[in-house]
DOFI-830202 format. One record per residue: residue number from 1; residue in one letter; y, z, x of N, C-alpha, C in turn. Coordinates in steps of 0.2 Angstrom, whole numbers. Atoms other than C-alpha are relative to their C-alpha. Example, Ala and Ser with C-alpha at 12.3 -4.5 7.8 and 13.67 -1.06 7.14 Angstrom:
> 1|A|-6|0|4|-22|39|62|6|0|4
> 2|S|-6|-1|-4|-5|36|68|5|3|-4
END
This chain:
> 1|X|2|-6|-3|526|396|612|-6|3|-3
> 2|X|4|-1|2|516|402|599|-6|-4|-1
> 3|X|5|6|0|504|388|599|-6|0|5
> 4|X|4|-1|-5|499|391|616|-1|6|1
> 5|X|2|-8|-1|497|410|614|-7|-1|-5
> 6|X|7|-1|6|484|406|599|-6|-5|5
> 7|X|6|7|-2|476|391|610|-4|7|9
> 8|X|0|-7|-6|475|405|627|-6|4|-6
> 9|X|6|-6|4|467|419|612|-5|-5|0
> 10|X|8|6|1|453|404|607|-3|0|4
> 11|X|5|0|-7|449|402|623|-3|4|3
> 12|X|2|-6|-4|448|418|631|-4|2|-6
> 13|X|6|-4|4|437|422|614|-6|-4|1
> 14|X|6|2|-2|426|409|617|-6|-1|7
> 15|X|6|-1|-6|421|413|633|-1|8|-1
> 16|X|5|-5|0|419|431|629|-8|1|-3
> 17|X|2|-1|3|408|427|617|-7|-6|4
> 18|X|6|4|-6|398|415|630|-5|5|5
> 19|X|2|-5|-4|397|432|641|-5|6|-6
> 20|X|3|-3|3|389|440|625|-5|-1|-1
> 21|X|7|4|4|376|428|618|-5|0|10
> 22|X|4|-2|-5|372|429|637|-3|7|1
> 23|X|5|-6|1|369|445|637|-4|2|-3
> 24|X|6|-1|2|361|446|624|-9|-2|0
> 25|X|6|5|-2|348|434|629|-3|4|6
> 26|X|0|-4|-5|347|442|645|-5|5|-2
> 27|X|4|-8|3|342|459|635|-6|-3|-5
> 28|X|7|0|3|328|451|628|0|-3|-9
> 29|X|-1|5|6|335|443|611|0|-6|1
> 30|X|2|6|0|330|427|604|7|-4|-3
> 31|X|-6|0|6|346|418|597|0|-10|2
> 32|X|-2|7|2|346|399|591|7|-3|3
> 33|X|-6|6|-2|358|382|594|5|1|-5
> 34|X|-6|2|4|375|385|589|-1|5|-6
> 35|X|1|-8|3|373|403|582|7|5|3
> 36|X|-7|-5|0|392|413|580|-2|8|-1
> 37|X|2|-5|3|389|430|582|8|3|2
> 38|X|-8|-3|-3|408|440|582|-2|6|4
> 39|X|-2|-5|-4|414|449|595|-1|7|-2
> 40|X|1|-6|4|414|464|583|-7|3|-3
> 41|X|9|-5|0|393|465|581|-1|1|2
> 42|X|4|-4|-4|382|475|587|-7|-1|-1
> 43|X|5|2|0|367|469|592|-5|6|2
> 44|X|1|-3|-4|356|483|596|-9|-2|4
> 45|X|5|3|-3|343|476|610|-3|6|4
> 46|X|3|-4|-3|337|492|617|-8|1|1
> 47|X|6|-1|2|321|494|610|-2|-7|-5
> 48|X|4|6|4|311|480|598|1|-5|2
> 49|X|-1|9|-2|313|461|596|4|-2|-6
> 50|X|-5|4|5|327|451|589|0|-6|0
> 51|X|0|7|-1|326|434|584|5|-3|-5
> 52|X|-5|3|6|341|424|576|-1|-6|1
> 53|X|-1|6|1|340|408|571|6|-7|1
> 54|X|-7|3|-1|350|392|572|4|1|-3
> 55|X|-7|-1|5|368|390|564|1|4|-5
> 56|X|-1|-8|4|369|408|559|8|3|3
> 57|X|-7|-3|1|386|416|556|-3|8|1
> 58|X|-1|-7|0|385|436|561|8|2|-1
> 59|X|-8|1|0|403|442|555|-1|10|3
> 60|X|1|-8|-4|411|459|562|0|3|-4
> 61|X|5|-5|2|404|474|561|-6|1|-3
> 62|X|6|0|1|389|470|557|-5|4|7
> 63|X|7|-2|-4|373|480|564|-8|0|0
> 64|X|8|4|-1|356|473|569|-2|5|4
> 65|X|1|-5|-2|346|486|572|-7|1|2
> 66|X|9|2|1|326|485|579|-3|7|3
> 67|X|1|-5|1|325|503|579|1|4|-4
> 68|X|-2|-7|5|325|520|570|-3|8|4
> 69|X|3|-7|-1|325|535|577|-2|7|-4
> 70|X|3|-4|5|322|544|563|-8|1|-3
> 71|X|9|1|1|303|537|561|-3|5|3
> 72|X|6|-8|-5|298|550|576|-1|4|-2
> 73|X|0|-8|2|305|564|569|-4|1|-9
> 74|X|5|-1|8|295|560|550|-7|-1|2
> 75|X|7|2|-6|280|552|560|0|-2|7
> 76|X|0|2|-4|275|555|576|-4|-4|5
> 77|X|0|4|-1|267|542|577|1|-8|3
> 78|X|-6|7|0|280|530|576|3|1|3
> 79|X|-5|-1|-5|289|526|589|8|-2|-2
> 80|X|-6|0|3|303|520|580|1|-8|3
> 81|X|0|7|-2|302|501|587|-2|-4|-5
> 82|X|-1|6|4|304|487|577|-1|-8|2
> 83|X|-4|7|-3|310|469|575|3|-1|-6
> 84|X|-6|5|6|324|459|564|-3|-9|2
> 85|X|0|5|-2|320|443|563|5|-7|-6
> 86|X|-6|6|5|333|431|555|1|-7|-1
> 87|X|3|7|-1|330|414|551|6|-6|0
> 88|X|-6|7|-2|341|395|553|5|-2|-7
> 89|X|-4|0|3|356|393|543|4|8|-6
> 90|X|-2|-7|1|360|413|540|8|2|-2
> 91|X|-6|-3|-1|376|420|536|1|6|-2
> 92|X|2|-7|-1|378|437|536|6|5|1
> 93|X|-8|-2|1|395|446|528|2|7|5
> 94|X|-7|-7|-4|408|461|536|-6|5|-4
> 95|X|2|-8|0|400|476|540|-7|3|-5
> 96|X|8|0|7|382|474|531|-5|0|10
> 97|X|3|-5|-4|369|483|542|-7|-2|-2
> 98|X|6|3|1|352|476|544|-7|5|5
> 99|X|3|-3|-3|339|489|548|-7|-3|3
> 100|X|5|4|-3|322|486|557|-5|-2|-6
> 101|X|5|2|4|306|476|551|2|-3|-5
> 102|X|-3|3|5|316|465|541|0|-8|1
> 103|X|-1|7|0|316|448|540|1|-3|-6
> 104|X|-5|3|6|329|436|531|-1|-8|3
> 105|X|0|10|2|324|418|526|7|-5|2
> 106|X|-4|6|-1|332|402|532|5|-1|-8
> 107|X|-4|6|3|345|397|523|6|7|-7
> 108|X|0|-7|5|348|415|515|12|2|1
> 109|X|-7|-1|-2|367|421|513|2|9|-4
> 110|X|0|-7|2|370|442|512|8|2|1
> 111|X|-6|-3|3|386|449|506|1|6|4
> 112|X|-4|-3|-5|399|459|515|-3|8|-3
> 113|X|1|-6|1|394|479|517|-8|0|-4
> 114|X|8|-1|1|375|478|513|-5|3|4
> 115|X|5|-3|-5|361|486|520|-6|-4|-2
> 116|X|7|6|-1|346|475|525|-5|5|1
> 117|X|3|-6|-5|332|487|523|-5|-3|-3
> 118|X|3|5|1|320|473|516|1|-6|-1
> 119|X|-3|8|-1|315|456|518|3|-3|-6
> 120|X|-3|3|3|325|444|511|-1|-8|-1
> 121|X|5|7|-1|318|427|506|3|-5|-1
> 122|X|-4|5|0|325|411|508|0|-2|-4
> 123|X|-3|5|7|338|401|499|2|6|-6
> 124|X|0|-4|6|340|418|491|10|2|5
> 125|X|-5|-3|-4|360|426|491|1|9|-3
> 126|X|0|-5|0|360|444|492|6|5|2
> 127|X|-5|-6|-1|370|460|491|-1|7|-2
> 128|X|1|-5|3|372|477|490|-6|7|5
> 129|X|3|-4|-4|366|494|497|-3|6|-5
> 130|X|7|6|-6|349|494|498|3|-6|-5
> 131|X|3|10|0|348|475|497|-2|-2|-6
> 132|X|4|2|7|346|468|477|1|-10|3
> 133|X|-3|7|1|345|448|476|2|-1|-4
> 134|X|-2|3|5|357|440|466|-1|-6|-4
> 135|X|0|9|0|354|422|467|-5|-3|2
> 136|X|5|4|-3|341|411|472|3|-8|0
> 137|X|-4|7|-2|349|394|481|-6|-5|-3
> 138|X|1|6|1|344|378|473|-5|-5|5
> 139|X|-1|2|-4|335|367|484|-1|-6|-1
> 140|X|0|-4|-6|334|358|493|7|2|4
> 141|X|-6|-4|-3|346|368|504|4|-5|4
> 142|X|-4|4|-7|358|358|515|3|3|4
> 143|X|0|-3|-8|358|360|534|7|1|0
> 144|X|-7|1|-2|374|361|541|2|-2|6
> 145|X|0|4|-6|380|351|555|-2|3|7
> 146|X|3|-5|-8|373|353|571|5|1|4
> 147|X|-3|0|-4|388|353|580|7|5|-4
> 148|X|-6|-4|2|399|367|569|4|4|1
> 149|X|0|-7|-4|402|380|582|0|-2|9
> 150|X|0|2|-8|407|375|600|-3|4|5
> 151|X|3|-8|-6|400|392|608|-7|-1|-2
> 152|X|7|2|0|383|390|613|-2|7|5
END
């Protein structure tokens, strides 16, 4: 019985997360083949442009953010619009917060509770709030199967 209560949860998570990657498409985000984003992020698609690459891990709580409403109130000539743009083989730790005008390198991997408030460059693994790099990945970087993630 418990077997089939966890296979029911799988399922029903995999089609929420079919009804979300749609939406967020729908809203104007860009998001690559075989890109997890958890049920627990927040994509904010209201205002900028967001673009995620393939085989990228979003875990929860995380927030992608392609504004700022505090840029009006410092300069009013900033409308506070943005973009994130996140490149193919990303993964991207619990509750690490990625502000606008940022972009993070293919292949890049950011540690859980971070703030993303510059770019991040590939093959690099980062952490920390602001954003230091730790590590710079070897390369060359190895892909990861195309078929690692059944929700498309």
């Amino acid at each position: 019985m418990k077997r089939l209560v966890r296979l029911v949860i799988h399922h029903l998570g995999n089609v929420l997360r079919f009804f979300q990657l749609s939406f967020l498409r729908a809203s104007g985000a860009s998001i690559g083949e075989n890109t997890m984003i958890s049920l627990g992020a927040k994509i904010d698609v209201r205002r900028g442009k967001i673009t995620i690459g393939d085989n990228c891990l979003i875990t929860h709580g995380c927030y992608i953010l392609s504004h700022d409403g505090a840029a009006h109130v410092i300069d009013s000539s900033d409308d506070g619009t943005g973009f994130v743009t996140i490149g193919n083989n990303v993964f991207i730790g619990v509750n690490t917060v990625v502000m606008r005008n940022v972009t993070i390198g293919d292949h890049a991997i950011i540690g859980a509770g971070s703030v993303v408030n510059k770019d991040v460059p590939t093959g690099a693994i980062a952490a920390g709030n602001p954003i230091k790099i730790i590590k710079e990945l070897d390369k060359p970087y190895r892909d990861l199967p195309k078929k690692h993630i059944s929700v498309k």
